[in-house]
C-alpha positions as CSV (number, residue, x, y, z in Angstrom):
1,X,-12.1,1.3,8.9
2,X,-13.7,-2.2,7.7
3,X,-11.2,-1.7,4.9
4,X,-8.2,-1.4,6.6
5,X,-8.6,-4.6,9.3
6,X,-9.5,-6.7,5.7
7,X,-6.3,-5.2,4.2
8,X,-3.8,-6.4,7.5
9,X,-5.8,-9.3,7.5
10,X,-4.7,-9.8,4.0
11,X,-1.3,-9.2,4.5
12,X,-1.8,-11.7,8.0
13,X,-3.4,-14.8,6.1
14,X,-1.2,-14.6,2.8
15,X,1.0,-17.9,2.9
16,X,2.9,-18.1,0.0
17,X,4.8,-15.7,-1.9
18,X,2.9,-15.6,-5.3
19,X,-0.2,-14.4,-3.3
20,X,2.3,-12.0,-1.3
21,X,3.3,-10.8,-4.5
22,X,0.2,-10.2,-6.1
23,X,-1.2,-8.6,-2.4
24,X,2.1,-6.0,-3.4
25,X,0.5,-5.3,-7.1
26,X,-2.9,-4.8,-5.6
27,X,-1.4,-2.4,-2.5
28,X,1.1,-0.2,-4.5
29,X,-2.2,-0.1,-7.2
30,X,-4.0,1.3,-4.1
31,X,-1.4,3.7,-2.9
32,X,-1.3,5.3,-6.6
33,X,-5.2,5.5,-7.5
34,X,-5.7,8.6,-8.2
35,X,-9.0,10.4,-6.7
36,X,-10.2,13.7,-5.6
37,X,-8.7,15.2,-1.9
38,X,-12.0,14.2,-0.5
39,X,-12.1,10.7,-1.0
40,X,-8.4,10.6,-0.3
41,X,-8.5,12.1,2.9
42,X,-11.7,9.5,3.8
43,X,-9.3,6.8,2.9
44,X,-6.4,7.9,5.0
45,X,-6.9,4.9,7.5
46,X,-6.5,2.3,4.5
47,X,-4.1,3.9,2.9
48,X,-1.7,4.1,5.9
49,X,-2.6,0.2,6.2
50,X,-1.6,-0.4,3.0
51,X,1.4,1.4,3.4
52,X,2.3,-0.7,6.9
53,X,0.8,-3.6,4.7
54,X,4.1,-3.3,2.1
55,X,6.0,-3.0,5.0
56,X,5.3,-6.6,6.6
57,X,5.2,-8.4,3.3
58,X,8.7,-7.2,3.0
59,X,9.2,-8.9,6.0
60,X,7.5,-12.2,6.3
61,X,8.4,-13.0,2.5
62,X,12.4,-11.6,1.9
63,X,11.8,-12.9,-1.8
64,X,9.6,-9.7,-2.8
65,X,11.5,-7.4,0.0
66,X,13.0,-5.7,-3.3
67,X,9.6,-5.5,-4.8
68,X,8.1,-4.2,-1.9
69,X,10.6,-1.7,-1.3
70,X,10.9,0.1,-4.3
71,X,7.1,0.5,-4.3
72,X,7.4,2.3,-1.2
73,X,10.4,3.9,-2.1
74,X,8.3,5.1,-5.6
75,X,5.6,6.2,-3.4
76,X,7.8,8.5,-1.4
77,X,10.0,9.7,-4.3
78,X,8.0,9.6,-7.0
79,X,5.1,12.1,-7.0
80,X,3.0,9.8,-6.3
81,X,-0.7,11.4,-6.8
82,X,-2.2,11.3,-3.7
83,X,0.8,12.9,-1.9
84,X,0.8,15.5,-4.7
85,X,-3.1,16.1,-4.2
86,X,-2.8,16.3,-0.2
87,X,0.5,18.7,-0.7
88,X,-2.2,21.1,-2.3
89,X,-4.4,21.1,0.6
């Protein structure tokens, strides 16, 4: 839970877009790790944030919207592994 208040406070404090856009890298590396079920179902709560996380970046900063979005959209089209791993459960 620590995790995910530092990740929205992240995406909160972030004040220009060069550090939005490398928050984006770092969140859509997050979103595709790929771990065993167990530790992905322990970091549900972060990985939700991160997801939400995208989600406002693409909003305060409309110069990596299009970044953003297709990293979302690659999550959710894409096989991404942890929603391959938790589609097993």
């Amino acid at each position: 839970m620590a995790n995910s208040a530092c990740v929205d406070l992240l995406v909160w404090a972030i004040g220009d877009e060069t550090g939005a856009d490398s928050l984006c890298g770092r969140l859509t590396e997050k979103i595709n790790s790929n771990h065993n079920h167990k530790l992905i179902l322990a970091h549900m709560p972060l990985l939700m944030v991160c997801l939400e996380g995208l989600g406002k970046l693409a909003t305060k900063f409309p110069t990596i919207a299009n970044t953003s979005i297709y990293c979302l959209r690659d999550f959710l089209v894409t096989p991404s592994p942890i929603l391959f791993k938790l589609h097993k459960l």
